[in-house]
Backbone as a printed PyTorch tensor [residue, N CA C, xyz], in Angstrom:
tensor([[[  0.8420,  -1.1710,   0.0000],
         [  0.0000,   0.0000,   0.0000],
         [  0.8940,   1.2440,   0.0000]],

        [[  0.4440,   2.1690,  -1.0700],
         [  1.5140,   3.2930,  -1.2650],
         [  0.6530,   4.1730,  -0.1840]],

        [[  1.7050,   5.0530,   0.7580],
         [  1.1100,   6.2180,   1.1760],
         [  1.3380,   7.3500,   0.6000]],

        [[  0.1940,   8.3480,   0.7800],
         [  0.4060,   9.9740,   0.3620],
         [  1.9170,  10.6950,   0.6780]],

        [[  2.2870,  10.9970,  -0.0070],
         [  3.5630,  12.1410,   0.2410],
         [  2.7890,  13.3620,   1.4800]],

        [[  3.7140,  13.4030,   2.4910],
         [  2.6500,  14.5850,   3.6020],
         [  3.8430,  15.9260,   3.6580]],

        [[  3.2300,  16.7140,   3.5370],
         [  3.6110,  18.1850,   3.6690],
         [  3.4080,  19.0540,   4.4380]],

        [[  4.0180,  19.6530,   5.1800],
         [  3.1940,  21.1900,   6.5320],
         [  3.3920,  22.4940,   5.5580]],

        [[  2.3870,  22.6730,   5.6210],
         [  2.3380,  24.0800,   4.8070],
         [  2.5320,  25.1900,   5.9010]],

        [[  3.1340,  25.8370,   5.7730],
         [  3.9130,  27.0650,   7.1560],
         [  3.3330,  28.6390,   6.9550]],

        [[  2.5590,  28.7020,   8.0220],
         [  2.5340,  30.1140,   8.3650],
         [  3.5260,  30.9570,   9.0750]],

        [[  3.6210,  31.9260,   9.1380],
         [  4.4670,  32.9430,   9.7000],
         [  4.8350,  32.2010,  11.1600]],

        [[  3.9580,  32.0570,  11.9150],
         [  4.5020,  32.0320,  12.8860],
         [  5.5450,  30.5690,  13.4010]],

        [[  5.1410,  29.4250,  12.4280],
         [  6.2040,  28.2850,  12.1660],
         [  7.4820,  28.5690,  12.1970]],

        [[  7.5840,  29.7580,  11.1880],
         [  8.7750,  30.0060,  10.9560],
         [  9.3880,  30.6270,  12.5080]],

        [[  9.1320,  31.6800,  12.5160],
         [  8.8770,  32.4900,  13.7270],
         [  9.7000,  31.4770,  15.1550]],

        [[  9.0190,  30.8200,  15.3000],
         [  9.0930,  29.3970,  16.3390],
         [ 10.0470,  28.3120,  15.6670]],

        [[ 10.4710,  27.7590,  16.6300],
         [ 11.4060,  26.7770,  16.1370],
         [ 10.9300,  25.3550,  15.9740]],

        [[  9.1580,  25.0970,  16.0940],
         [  8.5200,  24.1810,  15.5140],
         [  9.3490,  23.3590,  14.8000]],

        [[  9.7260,  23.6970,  13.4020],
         [ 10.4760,  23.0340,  12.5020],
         [ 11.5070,  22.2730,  13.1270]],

        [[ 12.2620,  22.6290,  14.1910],
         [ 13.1300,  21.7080,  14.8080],
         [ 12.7370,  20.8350,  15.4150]],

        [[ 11.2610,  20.4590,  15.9040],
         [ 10.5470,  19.6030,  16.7840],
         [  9.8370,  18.4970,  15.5410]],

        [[  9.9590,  18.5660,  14.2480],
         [  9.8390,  17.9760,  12.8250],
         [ 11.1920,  17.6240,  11.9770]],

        [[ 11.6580,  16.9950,  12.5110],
         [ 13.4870,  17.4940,  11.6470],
         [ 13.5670,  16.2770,  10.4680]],

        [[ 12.4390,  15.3370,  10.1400],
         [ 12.7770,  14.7780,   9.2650],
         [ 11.2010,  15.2490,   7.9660]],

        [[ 10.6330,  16.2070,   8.3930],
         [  9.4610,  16.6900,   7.2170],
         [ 10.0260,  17.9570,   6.5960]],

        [[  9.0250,  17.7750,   5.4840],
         [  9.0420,  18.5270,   4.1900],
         [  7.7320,  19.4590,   4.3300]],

        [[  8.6070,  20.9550,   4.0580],
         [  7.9380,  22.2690,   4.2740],
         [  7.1160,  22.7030,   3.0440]],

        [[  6.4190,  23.9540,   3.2290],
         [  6.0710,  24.1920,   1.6320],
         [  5.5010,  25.7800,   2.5960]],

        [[  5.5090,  26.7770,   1.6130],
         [  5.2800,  27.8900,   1.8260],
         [  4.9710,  29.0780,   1.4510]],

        [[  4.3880,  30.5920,   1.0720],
         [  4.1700,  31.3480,  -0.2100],
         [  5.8050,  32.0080,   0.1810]],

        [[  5.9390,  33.2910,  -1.0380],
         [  7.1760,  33.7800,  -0.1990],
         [  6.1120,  35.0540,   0.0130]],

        [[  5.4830,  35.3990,   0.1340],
         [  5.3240,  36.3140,   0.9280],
         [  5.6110,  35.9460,   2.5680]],

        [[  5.0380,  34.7780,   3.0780],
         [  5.2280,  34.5940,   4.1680],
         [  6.9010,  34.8300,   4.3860]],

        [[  8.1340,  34.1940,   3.8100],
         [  8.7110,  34.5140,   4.2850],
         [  9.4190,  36.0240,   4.1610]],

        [[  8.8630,  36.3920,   3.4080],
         [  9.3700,  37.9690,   3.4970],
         [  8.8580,  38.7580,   4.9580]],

        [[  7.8740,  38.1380,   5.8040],
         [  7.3310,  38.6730,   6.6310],
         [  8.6450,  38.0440,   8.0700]],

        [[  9.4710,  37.5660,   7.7860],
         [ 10.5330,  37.0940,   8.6950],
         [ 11.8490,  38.3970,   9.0320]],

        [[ 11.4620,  38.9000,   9.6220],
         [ 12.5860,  40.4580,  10.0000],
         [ 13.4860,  39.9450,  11.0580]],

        [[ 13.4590,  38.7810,  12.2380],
         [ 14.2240,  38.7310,  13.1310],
         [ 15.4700,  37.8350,  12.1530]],

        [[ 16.5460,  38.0900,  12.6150],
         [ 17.8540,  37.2120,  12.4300],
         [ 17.4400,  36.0000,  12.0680]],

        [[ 17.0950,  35.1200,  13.9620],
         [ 17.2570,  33.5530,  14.2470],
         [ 15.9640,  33.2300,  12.8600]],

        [[ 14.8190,  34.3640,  12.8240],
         [ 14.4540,  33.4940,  11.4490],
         [ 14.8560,  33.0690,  10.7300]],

        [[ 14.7880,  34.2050,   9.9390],
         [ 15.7780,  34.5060,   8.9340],
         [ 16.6320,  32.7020,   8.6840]],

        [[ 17.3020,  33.0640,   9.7240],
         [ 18.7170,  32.4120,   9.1350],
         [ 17.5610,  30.7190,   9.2210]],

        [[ 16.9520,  30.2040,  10.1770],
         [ 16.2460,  28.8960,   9.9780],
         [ 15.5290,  28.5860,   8.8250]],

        [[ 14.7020,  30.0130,   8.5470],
         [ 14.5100,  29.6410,   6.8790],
         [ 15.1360,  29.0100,   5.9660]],

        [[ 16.8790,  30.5510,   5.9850],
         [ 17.8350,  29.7310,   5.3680],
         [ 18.0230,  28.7430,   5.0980]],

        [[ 18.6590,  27.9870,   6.4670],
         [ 18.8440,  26.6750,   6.0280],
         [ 18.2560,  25.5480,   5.7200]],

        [[ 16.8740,  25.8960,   5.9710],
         [ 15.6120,  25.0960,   5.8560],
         [ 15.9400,  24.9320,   4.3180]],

        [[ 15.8920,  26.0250,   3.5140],
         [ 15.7470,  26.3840,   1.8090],
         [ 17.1870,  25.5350,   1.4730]],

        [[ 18.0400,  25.9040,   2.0150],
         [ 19.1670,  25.2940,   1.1970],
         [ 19.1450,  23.5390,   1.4970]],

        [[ 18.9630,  23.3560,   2.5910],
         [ 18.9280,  21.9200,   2.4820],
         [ 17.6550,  21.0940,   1.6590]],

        [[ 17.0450,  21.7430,   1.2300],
         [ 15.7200,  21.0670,   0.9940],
         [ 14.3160,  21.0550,   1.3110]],

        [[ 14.3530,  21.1080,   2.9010],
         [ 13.0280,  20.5320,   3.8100],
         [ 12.0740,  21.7540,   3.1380]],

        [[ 12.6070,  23.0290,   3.0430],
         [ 11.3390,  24.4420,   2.2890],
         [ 11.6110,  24.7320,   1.4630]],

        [[ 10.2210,  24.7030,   0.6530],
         [ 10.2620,  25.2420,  -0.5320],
         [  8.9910,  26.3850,  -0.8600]],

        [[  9.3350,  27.0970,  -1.9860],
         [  8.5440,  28.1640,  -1.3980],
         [  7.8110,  28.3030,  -2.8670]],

        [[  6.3690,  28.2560,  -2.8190],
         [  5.8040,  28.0130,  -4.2710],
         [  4.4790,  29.4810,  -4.2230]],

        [[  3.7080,  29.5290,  -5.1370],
         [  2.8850,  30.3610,  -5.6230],
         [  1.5640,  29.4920,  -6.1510]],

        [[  0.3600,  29.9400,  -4.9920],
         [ -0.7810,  29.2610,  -5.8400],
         [ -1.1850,  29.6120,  -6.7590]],

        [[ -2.2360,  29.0050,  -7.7330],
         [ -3.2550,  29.0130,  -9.0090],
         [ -4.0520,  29.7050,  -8.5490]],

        [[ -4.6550,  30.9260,  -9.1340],
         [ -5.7460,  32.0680,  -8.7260],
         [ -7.0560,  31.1000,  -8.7420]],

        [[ -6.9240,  29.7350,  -9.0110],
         [ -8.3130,  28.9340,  -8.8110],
         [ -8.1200,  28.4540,  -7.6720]],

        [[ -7.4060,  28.3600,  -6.9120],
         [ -7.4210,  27.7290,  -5.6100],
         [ -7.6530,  28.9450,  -4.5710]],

        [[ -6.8030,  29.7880,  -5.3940],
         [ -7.3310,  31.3110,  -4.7800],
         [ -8.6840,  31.6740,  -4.1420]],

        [[ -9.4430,  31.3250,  -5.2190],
         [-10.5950,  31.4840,  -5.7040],
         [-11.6060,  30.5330,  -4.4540]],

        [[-11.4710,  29.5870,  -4.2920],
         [-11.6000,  28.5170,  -3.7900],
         [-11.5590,  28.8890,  -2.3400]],

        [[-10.5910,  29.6600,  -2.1440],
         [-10.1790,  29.8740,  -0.6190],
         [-11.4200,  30.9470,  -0.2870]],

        [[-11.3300,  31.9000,  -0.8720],
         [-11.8370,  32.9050,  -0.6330],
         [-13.5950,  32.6270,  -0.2800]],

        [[-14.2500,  31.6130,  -1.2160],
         [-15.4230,  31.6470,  -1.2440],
         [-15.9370,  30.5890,   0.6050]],

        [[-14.8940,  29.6070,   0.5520],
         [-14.8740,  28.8430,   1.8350],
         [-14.5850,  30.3620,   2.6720]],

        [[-13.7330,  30.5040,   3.2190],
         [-13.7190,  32.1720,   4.2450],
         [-15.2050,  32.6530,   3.9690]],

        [[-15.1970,  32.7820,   2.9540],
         [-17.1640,  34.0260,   2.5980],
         [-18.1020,  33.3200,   3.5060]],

        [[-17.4620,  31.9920,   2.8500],
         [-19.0140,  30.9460,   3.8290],
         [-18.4510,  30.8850,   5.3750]],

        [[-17.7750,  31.1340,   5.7960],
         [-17.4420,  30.5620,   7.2780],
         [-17.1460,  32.0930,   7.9680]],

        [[-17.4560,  32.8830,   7.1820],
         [-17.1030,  34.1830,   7.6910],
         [-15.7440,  34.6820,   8.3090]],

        [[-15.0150,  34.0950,   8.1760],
         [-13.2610,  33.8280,   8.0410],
         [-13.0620,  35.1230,   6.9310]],

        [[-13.5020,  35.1780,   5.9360],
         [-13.0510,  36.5350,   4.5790],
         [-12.1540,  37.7740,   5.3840]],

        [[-12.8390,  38.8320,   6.0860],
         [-12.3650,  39.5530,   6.7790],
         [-11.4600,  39.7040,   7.3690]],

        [[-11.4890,  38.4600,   8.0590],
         [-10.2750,  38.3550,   9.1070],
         [ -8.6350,  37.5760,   8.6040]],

        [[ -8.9240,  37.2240,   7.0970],
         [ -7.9410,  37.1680,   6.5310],
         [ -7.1200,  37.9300,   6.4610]],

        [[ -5.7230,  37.8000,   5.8670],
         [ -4.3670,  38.7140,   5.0590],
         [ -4.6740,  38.1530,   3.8040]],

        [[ -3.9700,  38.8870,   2.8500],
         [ -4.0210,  38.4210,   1.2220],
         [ -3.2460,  36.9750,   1.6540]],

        [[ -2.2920,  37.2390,   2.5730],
         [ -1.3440,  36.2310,   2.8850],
         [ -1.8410,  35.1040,   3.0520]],

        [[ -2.3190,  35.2510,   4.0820],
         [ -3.5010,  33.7620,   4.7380],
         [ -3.7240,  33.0450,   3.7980]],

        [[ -4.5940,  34.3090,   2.7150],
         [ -5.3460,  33.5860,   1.5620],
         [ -4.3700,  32.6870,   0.5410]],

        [[ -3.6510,  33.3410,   0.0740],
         [ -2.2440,  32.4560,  -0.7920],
         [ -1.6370,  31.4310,   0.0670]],

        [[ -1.5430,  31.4320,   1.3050],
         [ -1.0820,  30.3430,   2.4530],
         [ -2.4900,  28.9780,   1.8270]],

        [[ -3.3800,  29.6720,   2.2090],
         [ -4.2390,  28.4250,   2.4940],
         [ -4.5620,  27.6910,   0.7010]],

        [[ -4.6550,  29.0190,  -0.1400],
         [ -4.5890,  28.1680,  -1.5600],
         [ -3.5810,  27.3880,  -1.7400]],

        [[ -2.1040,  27.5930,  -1.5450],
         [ -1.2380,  26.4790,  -1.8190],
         [ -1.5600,  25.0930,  -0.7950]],

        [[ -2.3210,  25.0650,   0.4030],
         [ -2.5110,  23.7680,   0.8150],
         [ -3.4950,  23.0800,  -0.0100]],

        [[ -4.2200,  23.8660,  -0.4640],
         [ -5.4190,  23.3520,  -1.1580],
         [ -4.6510,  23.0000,  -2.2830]],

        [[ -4.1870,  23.3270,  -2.9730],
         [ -3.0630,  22.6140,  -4.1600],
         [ -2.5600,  21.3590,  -3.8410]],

        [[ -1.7430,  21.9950,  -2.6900],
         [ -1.5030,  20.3490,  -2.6380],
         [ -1.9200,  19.1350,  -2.3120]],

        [[ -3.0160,  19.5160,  -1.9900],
         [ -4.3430,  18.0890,  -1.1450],
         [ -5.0630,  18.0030,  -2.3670]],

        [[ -4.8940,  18.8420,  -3.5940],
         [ -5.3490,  18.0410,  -4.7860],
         [ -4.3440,  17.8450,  -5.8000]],

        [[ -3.1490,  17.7390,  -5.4890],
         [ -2.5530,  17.2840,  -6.1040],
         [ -2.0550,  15.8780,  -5.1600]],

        [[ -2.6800,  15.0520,  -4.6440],
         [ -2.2430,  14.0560,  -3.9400],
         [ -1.3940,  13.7980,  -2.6070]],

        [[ -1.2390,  15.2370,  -2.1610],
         [ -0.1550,  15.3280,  -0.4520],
         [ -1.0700,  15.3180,   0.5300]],

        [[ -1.0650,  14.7210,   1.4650],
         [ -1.3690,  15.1060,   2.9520],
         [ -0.9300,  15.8200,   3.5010]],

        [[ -1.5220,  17.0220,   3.5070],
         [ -1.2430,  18.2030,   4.2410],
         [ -1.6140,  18.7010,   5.4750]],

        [[ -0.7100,  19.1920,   5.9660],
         [ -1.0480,  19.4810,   7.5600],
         [ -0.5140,  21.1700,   7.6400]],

        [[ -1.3780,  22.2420,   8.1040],
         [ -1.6060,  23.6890,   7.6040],
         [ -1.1040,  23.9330,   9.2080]],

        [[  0.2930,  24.6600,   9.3190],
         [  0.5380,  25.3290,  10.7280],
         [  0.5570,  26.5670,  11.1840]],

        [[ -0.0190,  26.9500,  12.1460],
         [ -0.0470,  28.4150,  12.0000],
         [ -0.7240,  28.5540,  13.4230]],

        [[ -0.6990,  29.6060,  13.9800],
         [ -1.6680,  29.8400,  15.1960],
         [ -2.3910,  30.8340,  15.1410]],

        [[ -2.4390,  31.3780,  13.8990],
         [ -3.7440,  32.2860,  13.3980],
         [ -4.8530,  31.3500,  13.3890]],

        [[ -6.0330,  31.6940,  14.2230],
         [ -7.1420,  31.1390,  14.3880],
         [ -8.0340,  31.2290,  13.3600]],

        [[ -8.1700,  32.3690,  12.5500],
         [ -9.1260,  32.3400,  11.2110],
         [ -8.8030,  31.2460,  10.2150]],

        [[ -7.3010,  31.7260,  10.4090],
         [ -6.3830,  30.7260,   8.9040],
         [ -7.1310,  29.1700,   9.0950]],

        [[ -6.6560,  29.0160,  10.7860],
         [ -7.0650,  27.4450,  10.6130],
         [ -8.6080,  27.0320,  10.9580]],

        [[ -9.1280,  28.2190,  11.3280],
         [-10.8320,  28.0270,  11.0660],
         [-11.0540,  27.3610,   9.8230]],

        [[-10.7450,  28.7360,   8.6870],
         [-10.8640,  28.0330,   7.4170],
         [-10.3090,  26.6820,   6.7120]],

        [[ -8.8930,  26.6680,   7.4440],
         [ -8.8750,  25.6450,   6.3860],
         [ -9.4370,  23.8950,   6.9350]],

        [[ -9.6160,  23.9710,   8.4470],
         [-10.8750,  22.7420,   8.8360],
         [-11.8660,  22.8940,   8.0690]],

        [[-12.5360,  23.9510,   7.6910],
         [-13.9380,  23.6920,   6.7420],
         [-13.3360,  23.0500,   5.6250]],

        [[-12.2420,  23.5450,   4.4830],
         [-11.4230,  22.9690,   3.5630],
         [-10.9030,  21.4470,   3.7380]],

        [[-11.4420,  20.7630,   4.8450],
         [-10.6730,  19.6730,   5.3400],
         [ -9.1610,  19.2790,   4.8430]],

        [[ -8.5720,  19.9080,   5.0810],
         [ -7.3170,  20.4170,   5.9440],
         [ -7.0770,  19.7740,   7.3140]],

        [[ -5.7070,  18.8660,   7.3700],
         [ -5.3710,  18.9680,   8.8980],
         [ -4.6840,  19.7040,   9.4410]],

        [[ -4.6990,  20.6990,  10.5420],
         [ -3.9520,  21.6070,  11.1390],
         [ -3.4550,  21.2240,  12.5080]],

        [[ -2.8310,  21.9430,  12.3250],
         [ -1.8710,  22.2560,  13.8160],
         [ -1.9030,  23.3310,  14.0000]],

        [[ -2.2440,  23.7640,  15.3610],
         [ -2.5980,  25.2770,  16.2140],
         [ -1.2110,  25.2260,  17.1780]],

        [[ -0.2490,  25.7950,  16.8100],
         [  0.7550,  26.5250,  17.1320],
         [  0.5680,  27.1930,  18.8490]],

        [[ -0.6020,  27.6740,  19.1120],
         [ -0.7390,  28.1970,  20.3600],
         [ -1.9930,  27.2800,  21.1770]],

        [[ -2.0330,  26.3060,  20.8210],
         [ -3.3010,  24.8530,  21.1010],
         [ -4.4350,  25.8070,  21.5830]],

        [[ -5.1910,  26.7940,  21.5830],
         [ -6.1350,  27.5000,  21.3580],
         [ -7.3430,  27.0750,  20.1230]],

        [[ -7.3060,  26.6510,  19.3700],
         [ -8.2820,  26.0860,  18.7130],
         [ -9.0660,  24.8140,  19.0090]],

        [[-10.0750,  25.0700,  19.8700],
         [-10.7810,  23.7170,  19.6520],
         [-12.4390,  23.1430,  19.1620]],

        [[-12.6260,  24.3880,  18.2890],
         [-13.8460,  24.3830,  17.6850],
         [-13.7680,  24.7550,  16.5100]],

        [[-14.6380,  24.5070,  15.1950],
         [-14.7020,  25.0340,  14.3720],
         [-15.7970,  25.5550,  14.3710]],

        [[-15.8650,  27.3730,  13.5320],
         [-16.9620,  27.8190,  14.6670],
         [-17.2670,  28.3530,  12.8120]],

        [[-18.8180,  28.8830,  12.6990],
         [-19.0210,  29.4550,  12.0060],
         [-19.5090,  31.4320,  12.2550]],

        [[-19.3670,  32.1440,  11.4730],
         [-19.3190,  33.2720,  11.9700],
         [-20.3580,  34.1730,  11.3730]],

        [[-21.2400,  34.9470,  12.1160],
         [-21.8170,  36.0970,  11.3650],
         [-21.3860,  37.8260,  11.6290]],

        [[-22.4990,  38.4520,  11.5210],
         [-22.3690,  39.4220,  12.7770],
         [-23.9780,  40.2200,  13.4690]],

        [[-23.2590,  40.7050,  14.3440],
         [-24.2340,  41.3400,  15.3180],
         [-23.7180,  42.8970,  15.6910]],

        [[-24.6230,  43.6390,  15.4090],
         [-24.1530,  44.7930,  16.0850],
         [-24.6920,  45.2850,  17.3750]],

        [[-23.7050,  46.0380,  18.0300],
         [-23.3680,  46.0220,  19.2950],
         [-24.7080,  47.2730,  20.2560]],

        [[-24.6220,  48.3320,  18.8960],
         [-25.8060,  48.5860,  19.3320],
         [-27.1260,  48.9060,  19.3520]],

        [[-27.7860,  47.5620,  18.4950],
         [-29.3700,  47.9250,  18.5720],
         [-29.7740,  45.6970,  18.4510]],

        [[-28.2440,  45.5150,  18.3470],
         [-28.5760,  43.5490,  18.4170],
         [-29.1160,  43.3950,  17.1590]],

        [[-28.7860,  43.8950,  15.9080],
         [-29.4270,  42.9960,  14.8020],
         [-28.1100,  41.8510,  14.0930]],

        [[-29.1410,  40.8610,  13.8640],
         [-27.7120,  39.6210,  13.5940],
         [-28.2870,  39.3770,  11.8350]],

        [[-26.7510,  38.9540,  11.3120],
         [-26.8690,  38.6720,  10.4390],
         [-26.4080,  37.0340,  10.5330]],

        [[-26.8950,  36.2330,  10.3300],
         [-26.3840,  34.5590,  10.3040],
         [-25.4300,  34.0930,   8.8840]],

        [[-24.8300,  35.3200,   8.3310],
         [-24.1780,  34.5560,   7.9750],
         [-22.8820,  35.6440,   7.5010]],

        [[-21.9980,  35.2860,   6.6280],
         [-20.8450,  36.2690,   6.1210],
         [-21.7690,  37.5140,   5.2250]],

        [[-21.5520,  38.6140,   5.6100],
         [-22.0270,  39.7510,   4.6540],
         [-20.8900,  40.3580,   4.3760]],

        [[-20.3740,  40.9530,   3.0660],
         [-19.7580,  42.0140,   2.7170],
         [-19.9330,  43.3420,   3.2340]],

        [[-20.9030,  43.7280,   3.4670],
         [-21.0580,  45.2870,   4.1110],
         [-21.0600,  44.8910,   6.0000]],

        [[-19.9420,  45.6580,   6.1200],
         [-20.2180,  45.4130,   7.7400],
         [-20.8540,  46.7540,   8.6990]],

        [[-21.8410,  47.4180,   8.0440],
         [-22.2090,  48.2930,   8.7700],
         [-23.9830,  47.5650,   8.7420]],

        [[-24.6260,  47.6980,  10.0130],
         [-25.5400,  47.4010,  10.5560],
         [-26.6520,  48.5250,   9.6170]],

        [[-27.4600,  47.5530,   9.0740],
         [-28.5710,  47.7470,   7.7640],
         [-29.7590,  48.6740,   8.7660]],

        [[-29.7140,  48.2390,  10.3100],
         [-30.9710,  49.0780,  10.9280],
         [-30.4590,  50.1790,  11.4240]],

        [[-29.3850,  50.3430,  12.3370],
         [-28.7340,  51.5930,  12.6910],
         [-27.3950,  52.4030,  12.2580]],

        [[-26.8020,  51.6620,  11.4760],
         [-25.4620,  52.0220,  10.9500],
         [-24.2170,  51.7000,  11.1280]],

        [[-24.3940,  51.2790,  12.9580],
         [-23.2070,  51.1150,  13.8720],
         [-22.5720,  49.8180,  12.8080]],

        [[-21.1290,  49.6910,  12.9450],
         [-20.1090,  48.4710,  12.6360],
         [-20.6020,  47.6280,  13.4060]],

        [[-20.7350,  46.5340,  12.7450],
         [-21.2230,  45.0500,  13.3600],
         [-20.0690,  44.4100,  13.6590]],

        [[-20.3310,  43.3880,  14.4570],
         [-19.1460,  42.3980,  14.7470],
         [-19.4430,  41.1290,  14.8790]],

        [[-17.9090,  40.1950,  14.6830],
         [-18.3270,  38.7700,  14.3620],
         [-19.0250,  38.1980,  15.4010]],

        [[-19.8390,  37.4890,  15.3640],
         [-20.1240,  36.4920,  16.5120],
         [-20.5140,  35.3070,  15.7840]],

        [[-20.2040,  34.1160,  16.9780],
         [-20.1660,  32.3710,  16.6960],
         [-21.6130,  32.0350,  16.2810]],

        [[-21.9400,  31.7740,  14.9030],
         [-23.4830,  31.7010,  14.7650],
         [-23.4950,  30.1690,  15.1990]],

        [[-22.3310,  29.3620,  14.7890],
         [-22.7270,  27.3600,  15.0760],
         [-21.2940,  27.6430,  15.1090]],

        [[-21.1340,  26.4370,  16.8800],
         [-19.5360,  26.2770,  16.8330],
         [-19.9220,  24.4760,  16.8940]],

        [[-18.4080,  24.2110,  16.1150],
         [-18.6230,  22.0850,  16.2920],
         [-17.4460,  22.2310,  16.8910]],

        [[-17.2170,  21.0930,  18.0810],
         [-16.0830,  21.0040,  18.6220],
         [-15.4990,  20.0540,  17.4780]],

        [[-13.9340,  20.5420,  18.2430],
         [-12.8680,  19.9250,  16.6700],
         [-12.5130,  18.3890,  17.5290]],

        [[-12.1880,  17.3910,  16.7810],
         [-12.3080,  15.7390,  17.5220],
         [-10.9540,  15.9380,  18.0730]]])
């Protein structure tokens, strides 16, 4: 029985953390924006050698996976609370879980890995803070009107005020 090739797709803060040393025989994958977002040294330089030996590599998703990402966030109300980053983070996992890898998405941004559990995606929460996958609407704060699901306009349709997210259905994560 052949198994899947498995991959951790790396958010900022992977890098950030010395995670990668607590993995010393897996294979990375990553946008480069993320690592352009690496300003300290000890990053820096773990990237480095991450890249030169092999274990990271640093690729660019298909604006269809793009695409893909974005509409999962719309539905889970995750959109907002994205970076463009996130979004290119989470399309290249989605690449590679259809191109045949088992992927495991690290990061301790809580939206990132909101979304990519709906994407079924396995993650790892970096700060073990995640233990629901929650879906999101909003409510504004002051007159209580809810919207149940992701809206593009976040100003409250009855009084004006900025709405905010709240948990419309949370599932605990197994």
């Amino acid at each position: 029985m052949t198994t899947m090739p498995r991959v951790y797709v790396l958010d900022t803060g992977a890098l950030l953390s010395t995670w990668t040393r607590k993995n010393p025989d897996s294979d990375f994958v990553t946008v480069p924006a993320v690592l352009n977002e690496l300003h300290n040294r000890p990053s820096q330089r773990r990237a480095e050698t991450l890249i030169s030996t092999g274990r990271l590599r640093e690729e660019v998703p298909e604006s269809l996976h793009v695409a893909k990402v974005k509409e999962t966030a719309h539905s889970t109300g995750d959109l907002h609370a994205l970076s463009d980053n996130d979004i290119q983070l989470l399309a290249l996992a989605l690449s590679k879980k259809e191109s045949g890898f088992t992927v495991i998405v690290v990061s301790g941004d809580l939206s990132l890995l909101n979304t990519a559990s709906f994407m079924g995606l396995t993650v790892v929460d970096l700060g073990l803070r995640m233990t629901q996958q929650v879906t999101w609407g909003l409510r504004c704060p002051a007159c209580g009107h809810t919207e149940n699901r992701a809206a593009d306009e976040r100003e409250c349709p009855v009084c004006g005020t900025v709405m905010r997210r709240w948990a419309v259905k949370e599932r605990r994560m197994a």
